[in-house]
mmCIF file of the C-alpha atoms, coordinates in Angstrom:
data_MODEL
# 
_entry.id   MODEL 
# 
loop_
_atom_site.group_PDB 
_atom_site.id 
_atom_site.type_symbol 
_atom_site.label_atom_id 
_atom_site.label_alt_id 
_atom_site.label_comp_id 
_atom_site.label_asym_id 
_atom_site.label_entity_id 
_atom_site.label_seq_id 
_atom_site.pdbx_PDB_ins_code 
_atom_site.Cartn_x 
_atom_site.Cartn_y 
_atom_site.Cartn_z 
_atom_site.occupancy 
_atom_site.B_iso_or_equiv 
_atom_site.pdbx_formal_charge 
_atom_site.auth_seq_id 
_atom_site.auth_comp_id 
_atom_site.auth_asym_id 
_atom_site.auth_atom_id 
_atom_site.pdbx_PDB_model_num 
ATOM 1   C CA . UNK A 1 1   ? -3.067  -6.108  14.910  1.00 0.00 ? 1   UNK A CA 1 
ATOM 2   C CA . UNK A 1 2   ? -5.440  -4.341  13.002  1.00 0.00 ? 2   UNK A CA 1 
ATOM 3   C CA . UNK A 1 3   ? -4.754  -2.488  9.491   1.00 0.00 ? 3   UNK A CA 1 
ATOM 4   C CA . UNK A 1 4   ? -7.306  0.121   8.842   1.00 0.00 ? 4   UNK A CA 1 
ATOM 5   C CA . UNK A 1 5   ? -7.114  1.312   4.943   1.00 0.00 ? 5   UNK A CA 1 
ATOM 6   C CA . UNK A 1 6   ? -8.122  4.978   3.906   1.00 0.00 ? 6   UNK A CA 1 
ATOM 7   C CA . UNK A 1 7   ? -8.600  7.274   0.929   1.00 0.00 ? 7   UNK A CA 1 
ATOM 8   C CA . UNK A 1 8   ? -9.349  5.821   -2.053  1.00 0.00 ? 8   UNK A CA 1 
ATOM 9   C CA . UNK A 1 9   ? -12.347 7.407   -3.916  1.00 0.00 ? 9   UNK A CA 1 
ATOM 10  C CA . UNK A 1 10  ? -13.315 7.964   -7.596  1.00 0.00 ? 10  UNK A CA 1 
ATOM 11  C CA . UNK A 1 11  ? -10.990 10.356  -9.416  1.00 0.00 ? 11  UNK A CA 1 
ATOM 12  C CA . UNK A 1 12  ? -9.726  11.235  -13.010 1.00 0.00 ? 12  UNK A CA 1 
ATOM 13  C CA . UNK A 1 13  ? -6.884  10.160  -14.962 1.00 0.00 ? 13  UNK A CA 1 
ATOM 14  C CA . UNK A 1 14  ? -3.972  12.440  -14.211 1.00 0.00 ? 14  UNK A CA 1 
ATOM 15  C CA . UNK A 1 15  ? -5.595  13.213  -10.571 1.00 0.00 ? 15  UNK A CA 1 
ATOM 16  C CA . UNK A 1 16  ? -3.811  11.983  -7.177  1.00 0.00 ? 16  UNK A CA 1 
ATOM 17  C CA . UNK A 1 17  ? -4.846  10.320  -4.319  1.00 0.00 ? 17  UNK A CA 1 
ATOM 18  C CA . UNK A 1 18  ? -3.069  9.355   -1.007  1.00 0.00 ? 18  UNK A CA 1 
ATOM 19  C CA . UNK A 1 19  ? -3.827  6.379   0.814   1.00 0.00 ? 19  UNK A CA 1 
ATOM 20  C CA . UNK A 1 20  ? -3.321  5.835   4.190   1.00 0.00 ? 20  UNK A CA 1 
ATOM 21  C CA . UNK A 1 21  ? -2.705  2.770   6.255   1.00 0.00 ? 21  UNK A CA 1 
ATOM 22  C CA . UNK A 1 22  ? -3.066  2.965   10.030  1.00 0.00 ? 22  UNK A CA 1 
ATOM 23  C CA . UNK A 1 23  ? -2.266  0.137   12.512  1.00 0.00 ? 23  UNK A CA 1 
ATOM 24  C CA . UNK A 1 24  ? -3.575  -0.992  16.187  1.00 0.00 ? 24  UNK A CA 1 
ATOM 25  C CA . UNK A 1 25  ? -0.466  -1.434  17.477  1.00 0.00 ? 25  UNK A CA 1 
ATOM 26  C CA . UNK A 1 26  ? 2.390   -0.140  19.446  1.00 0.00 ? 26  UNK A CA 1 
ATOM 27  C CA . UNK A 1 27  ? 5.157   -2.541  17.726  1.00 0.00 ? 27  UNK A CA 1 
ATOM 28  C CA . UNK A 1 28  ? 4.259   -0.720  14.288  1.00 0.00 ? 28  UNK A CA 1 
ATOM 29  C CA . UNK A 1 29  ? 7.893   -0.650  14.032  1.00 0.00 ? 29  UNK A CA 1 
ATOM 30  C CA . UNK A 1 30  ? 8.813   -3.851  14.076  1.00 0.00 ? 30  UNK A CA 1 
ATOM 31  C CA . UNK A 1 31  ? 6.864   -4.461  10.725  1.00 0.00 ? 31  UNK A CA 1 
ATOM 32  C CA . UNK A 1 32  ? 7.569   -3.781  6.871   1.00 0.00 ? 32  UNK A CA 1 
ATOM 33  C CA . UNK A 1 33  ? 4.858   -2.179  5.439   1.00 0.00 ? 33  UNK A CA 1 
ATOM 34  C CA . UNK A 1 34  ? 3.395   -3.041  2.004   1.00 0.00 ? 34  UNK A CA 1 
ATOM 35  C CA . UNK A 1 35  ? 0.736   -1.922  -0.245  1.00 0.00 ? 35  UNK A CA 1 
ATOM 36  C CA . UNK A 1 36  ? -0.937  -4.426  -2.701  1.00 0.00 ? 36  UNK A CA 1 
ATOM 37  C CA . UNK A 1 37  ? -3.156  -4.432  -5.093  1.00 0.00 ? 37  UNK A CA 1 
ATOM 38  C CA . UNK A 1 38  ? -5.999  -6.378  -6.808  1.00 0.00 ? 38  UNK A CA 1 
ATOM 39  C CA . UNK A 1 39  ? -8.218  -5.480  -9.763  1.00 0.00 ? 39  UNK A CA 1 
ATOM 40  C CA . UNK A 1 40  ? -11.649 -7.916  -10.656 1.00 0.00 ? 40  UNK A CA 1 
ATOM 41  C CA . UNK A 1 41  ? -10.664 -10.928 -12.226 1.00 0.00 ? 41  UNK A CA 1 
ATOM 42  C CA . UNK A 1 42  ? -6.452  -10.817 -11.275 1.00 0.00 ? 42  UNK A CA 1 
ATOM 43  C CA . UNK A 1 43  ? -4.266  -11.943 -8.739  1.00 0.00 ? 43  UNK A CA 1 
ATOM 44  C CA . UNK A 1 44  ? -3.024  -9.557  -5.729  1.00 0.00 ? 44  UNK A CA 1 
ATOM 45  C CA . UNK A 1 45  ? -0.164  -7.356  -7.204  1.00 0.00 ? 45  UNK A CA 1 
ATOM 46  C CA . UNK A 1 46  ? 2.488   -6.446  -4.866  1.00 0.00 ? 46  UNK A CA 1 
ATOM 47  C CA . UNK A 1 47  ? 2.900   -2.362  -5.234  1.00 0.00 ? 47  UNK A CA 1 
ATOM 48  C CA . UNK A 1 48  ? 5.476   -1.071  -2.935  1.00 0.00 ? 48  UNK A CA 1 
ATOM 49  C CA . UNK A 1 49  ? 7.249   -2.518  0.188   1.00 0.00 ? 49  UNK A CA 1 
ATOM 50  C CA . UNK A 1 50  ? 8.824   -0.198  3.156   1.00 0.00 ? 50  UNK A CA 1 
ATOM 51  C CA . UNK A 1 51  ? 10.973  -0.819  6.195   1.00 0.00 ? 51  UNK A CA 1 
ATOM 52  C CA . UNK A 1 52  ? 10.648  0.018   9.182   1.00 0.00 ? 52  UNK A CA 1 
ATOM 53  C CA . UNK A 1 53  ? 13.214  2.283   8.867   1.00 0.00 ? 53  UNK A CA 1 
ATOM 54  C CA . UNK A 1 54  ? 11.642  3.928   5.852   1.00 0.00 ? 54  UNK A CA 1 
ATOM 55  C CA . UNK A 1 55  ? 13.452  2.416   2.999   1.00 0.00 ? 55  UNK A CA 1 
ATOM 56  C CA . UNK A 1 56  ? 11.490  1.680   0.221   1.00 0.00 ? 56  UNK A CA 1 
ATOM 57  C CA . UNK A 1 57  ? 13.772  -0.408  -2.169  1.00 0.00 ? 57  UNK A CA 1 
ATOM 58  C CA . UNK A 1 58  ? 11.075  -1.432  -4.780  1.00 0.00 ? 58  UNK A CA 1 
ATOM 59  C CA . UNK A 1 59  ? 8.447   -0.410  -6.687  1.00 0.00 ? 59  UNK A CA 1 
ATOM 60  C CA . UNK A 1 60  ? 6.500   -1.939  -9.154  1.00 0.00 ? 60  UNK A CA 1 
ATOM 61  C CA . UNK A 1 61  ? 7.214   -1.302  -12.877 1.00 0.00 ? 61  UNK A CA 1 
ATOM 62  C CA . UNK A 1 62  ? 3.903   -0.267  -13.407 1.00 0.00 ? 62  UNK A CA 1 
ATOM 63  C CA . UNK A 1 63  ? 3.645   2.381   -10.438 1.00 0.00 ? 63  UNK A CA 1 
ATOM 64  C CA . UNK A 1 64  ? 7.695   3.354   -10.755 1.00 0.00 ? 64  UNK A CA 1 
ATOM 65  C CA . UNK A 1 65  ? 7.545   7.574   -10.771 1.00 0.00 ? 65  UNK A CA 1 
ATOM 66  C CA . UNK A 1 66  ? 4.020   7.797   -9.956  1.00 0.00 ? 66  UNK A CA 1 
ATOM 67  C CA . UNK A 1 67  ? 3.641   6.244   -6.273  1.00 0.00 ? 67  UNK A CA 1 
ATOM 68  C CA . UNK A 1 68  ? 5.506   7.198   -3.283  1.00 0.00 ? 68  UNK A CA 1 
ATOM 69  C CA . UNK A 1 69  ? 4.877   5.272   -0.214  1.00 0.00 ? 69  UNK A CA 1 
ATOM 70  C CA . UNK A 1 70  ? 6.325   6.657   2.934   1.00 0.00 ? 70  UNK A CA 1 
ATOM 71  C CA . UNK A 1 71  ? 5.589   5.818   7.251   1.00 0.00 ? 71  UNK A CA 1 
ATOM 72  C CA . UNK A 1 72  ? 5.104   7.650   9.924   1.00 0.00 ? 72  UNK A CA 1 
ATOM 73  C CA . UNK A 1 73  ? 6.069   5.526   13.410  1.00 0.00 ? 73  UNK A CA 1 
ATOM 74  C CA . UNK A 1 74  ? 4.783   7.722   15.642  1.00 0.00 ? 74  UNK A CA 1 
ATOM 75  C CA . UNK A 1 75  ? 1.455   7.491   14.162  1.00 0.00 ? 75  UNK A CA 1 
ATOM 76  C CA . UNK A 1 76  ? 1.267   4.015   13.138  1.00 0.00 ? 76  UNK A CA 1 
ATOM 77  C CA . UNK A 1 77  ? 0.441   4.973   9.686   1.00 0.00 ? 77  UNK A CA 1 
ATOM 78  C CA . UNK A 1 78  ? 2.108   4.055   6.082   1.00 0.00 ? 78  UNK A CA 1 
ATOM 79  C CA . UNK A 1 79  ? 0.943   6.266   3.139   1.00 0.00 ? 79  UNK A CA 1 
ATOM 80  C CA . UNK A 1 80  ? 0.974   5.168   -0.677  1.00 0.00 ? 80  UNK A CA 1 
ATOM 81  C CA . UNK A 1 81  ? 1.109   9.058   -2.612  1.00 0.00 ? 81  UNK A CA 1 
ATOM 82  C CA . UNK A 1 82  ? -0.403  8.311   -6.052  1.00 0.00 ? 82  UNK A CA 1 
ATOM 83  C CA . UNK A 1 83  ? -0.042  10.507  -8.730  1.00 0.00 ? 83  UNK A CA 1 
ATOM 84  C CA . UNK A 1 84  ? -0.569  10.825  -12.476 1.00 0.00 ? 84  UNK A CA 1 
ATOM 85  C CA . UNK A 1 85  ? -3.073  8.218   -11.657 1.00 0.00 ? 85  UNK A CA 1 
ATOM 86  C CA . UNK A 1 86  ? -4.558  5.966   -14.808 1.00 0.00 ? 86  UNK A CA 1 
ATOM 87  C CA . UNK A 1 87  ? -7.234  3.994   -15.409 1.00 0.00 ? 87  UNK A CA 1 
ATOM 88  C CA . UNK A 1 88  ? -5.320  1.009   -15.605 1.00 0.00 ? 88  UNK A CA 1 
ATOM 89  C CA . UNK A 1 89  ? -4.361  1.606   -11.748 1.00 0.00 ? 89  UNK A CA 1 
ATOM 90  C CA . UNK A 1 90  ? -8.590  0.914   -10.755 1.00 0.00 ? 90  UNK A CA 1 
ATOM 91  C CA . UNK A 1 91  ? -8.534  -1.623  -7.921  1.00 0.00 ? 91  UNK A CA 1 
ATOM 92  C CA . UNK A 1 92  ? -8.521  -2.407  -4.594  1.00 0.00 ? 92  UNK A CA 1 
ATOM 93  C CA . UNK A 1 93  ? -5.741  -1.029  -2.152  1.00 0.00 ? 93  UNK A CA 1 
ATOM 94  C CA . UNK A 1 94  ? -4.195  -3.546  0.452   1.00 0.00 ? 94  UNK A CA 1 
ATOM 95  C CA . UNK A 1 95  ? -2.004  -2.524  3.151   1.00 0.00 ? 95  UNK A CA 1 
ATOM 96  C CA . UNK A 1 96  ? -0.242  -5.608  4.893   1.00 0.00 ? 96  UNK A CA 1 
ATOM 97  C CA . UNK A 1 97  ? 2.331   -5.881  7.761   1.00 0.00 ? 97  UNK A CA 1 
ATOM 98  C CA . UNK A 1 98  ? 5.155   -8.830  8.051   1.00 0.00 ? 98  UNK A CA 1 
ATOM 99  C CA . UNK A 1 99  ? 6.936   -9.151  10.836  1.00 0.00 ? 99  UNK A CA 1 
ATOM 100 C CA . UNK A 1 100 ? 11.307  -7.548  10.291  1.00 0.00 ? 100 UNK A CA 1 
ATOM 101 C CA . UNK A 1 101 ? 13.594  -10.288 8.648   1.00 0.00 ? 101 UNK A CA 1 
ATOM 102 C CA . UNK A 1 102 ? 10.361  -12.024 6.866   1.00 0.00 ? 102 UNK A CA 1 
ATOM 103 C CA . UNK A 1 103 ? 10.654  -12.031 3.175   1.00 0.00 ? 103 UNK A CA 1 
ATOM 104 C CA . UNK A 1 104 ? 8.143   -9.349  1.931   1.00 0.00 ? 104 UNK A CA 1 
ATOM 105 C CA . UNK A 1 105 ? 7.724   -10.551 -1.582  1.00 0.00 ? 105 UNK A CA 1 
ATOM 106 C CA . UNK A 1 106 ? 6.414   -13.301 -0.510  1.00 0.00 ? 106 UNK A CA 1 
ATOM 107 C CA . UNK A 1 107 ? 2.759   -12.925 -0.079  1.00 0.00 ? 107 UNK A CA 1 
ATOM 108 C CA . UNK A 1 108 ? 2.590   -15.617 2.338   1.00 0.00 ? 108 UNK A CA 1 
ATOM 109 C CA . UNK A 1 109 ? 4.949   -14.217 4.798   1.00 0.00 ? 109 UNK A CA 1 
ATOM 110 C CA . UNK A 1 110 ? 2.292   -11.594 5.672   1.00 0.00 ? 110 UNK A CA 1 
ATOM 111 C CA . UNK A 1 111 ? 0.883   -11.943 9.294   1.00 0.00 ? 111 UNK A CA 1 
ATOM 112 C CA . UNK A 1 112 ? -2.068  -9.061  8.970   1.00 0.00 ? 112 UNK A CA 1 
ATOM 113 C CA . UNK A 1 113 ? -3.647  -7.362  5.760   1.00 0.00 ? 113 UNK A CA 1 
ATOM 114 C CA . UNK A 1 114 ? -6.088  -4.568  6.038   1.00 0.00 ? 114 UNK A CA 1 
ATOM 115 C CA . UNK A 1 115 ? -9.540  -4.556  4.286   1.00 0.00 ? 115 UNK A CA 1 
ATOM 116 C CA . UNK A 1 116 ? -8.803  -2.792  1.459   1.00 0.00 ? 116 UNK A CA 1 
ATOM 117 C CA . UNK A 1 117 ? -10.262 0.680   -0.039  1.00 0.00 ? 117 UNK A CA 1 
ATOM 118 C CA . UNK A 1 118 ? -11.228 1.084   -3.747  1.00 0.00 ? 118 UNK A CA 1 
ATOM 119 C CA . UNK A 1 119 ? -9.806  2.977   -6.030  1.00 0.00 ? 119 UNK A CA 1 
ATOM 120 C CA . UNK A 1 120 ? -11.550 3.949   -9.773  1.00 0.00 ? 120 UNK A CA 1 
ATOM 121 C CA . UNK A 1 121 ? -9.913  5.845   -12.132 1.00 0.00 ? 121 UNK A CA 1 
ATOM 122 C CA . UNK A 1 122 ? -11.491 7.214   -14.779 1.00 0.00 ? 122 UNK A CA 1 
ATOM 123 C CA . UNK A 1 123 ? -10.538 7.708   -18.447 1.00 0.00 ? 123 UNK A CA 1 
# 
């Protein structure tokens, strides 16, 4: 399986962006969905999780009312809406799959990650 990451660019604080997440498969459904996140010099932060039947239980503190992630089966593709970006959210975007009934906090239950696509904010 293949994760191909999308949209991330250089914007302004306050601006939005919308990632996107698309995977080479036909058993998308059978996978939570997570976006992560890294910024130079810190460990991978996990952003927001989402079943495969859409539920997204969890966000992180730090993206809670800003970030919406949401999936779309029939296209294989899980979006992360950002919005009332800051600077403090500058990094790289992950999108990872792990197979249902894995534990998806756990970074190390993750079977694919995609390649990542930068975001900058600027102050």
């Amino acid at each position: 399986v293949q994760l191909q990451a999308s949209g991330g660019g250089l914007v302004q604080a306050g601006d939005s962006l919308r990632l996107s997440c698309a995977a080479s498969t036909r058993a998308f459904s059978n996978y939570t969905m997570t976006w992560f996140r890294q910024a130079p010099g810190t460990e991978r932060e996990f952003v927001a999780p989402i079943t495969w039947r859409g539920s997204a239980p969890y966000y992180a503190d730090s993206v809670k009312g800003r970030f919406t992630i949401s999936r779309d089966n029939a296209k294989n593709t899980v979006y992360l809406q950002m919005n009332s970006l800051k600077p403090e959210d500058t990094a790289t975007y992950y999108c990872a799959a792990a197979t249902r009934g894995k534990n998806y906090f756990d970074r190390d239950d993750y079977d694919y990650w995609g390649q990542g696509t930068q975001v900058t904010v600027s102050s």
